[in-house]
C-alpha positions as CSV (number, residue, x, y, z in Angstrom):
1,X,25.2,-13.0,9.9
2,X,22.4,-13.0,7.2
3,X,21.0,-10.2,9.0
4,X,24.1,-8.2,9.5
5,X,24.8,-8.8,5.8
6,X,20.7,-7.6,4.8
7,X,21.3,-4.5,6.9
8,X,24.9,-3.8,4.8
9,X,23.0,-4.4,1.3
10,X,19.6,-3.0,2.5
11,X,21.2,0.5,4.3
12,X,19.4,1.2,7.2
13,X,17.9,4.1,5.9
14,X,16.1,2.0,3.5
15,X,15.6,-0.9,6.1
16,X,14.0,2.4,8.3
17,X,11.4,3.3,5.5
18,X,11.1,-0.4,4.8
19,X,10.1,-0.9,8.4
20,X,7.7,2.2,8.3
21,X,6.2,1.1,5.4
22,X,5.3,-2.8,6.8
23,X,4.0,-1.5,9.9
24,X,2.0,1.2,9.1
25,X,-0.9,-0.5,7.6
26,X,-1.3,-2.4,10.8
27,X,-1.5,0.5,13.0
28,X,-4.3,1.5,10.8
29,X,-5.7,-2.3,10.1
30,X,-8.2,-1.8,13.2
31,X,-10.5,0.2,11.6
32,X,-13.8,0.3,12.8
33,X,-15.6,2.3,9.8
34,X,-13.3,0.6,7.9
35,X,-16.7,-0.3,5.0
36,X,-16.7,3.1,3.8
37,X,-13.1,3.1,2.3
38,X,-11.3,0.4,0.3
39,X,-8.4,0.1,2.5
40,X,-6.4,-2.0,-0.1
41,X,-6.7,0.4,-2.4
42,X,-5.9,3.5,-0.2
43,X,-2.4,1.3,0.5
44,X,-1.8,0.4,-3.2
45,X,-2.0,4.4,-3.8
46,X,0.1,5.3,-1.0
47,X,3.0,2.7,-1.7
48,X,2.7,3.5,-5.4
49,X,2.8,7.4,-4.7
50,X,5.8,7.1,-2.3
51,X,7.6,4.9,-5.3
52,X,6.8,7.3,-7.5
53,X,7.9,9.9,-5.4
54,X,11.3,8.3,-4.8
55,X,11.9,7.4,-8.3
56,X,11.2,11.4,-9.2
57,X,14.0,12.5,-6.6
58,X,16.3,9.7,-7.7
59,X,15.6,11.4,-11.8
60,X,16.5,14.5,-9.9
61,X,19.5,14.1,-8.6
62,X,18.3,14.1,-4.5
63,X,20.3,11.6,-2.4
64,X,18.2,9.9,0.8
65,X,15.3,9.5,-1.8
66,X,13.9,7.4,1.2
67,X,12.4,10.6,2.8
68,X,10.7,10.7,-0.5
69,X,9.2,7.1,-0.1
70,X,8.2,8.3,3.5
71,X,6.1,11.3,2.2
72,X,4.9,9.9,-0.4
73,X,3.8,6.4,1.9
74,X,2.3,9.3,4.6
75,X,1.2,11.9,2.5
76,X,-2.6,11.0,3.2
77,X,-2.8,9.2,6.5
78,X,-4.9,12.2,7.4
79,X,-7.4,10.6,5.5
80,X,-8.0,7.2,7.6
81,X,-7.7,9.7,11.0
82,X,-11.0,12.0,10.1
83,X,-12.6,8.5,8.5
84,X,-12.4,7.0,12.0
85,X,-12.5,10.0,14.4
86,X,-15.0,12.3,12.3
87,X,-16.9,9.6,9.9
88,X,-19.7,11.4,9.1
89,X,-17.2,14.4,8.1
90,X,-15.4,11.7,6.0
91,X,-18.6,10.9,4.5
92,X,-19.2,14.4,3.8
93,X,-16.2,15.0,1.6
94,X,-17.0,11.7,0.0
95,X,-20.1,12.8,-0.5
96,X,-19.2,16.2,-1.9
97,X,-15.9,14.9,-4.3
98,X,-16.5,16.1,-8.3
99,X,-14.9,16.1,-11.5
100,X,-14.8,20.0,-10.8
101,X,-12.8,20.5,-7.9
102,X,-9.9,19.6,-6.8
103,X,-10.4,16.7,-3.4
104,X,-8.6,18.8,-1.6
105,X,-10.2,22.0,-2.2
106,X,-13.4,19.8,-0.9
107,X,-12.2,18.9,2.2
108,X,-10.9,22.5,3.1
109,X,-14.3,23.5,2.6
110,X,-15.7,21.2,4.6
111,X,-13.3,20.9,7.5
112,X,-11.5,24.1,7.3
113,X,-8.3,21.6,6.5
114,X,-7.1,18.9,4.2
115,X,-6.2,14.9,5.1
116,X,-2.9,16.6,4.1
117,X,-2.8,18.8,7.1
118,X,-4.0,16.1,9.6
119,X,-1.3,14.0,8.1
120,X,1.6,16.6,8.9
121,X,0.1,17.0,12.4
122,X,0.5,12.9,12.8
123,X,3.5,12.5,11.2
124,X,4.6,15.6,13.6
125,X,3.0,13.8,16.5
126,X,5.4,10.6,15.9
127,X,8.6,12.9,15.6
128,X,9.0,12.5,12.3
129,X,11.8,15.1,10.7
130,X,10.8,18.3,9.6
131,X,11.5,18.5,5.9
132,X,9.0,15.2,5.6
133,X,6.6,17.1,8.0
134,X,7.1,20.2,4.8
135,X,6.7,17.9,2.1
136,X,3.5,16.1,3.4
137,X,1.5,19.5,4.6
138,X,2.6,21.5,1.5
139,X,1.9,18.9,-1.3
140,X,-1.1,21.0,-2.7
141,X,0.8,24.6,-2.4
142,X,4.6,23.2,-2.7
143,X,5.4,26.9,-3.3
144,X,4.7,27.4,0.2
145,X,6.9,24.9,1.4
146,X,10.6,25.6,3.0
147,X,11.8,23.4,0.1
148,X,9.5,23.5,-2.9
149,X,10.9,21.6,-5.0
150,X,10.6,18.5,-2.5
151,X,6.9,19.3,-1.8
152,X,6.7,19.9,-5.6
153,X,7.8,15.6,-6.2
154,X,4.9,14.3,-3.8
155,X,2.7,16.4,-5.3
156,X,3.1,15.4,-8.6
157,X,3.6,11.6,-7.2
158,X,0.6,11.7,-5.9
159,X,-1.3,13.5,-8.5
160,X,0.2,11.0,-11.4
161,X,-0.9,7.8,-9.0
162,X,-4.5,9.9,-8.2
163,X,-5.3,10.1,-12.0
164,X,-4.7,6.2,-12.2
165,X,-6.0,4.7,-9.0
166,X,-8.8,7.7,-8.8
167,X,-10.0,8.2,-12.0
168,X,-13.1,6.1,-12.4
169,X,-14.3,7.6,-8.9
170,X,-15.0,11.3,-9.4
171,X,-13.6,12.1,-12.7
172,X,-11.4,14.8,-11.2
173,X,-8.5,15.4,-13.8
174,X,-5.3,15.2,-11.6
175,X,-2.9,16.3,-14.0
176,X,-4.4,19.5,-15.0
C-alpha cells in the first residue's frame, strides 16, 4: 500500500527520472581510469544541471519538466565514455581546456565531436525519446535543435551550474 500510495504522490514519470537518476551513477561507478576525474563532482554537476534545468521549464511554462531533469542529468555522459574508452583522448581535452575557449569547442577539435555528441549517441543507444536525444546533442547550438527552446534550457542549465562547479578549473566564463 505505501508503495502504491508513493507511486500516486511521486507520478511515475517522476518515479521514472527518479529511477534514472539513482542508477545511473552505478552503471558508471566501475570506472577503471576513474583518478583522472572527480566523479562526485561530475554527479553534483549533472544532478544540479538537470534541477536547474527542470526548474527553468517549470519558470517557463513546459509541463513533463522531468525530460528536462533527464537532459540535464545526461547531458554529459559522453564525458565518462571517451574518459574510459579513449583516456588519453580524455586527457587531451583536459590537457587543452582554457579560459579562452569554450570546453566544447576543445573537444571538437580534438575529437572531431563533443561529450555532448557521444552522450546523444548513448542516450540513443538506450532508446531514450527523441526530443531528450535533441536537447542533449544540441545544447551548444540549441538553434539547431528541432525544438530550440528546449535545447536552449540545458544549455543555459548547464552553463549557469559550469560557471559554479567549473570556475576555479580553467577560468572559462560560462555565461558569456
Amino acid at each position: 500500500d505505501s508503495l502504491s500510495r508513493a507511486i500516486t504522490l511521486i507520478g511515475t514519470a517522476d518515479l521514472y527520472s527518479l529511477a534514472l537518476a539513482t542508477s545511473t551513477p552505478d552503471a558508471f561507478g566501475k570506472l577503471e581510469n576513474y583518478k583522472h576525474i572527480d566523479i562526485h563532482r561530475f554527479w553534483r554537476h549533472s544532478v544540479n544541471t538537470g534541477i536547474t534545468a527542470r526548474i527553468l521549464a517549470d519558470n517557463c511554462g513546459y509541463r513533463h519538466s522531468e525530460g528536462f531533469f533527464l537532459a540535464g542529468l545526461f547531458h554529459n555522459l559522453g564525458k565518462l565514455v571517451i574518459l574510459e574508452q579513449m583516456p588519453d583522448a580524455y586527457l587531451h581535452v583536459k590537457a587543452k581546456l582554457c579560459a579562452d575557449k569554450a570546453p566544447w569547442v576543445i573537444e571538437r577539435e580534438v575529437l572531431d565531436y563533443t561529450y555532448a555528441d557521444i552522450s546523444e549517441a548513448l542516450l540513443k543507444c538506450w532508446n531514450m525519446p527523441s526530443n531528450l536525444l535533441d536537447m542533449v546533442g544540441h545544447q551548444h547550438k540549441p538553434a539547431d535543435a528541432l525544438d530550440p527552446a528546449f535545447s536552449a534550457i540545458i544549455h543555459i542549465a548547464s552553463r549557469a551550474i559550469s560557471q559554479i562547479e567549473y570556475d576555479d578549473e580553467i577560468g572559462y566564463d560560462y555565461l558569456a
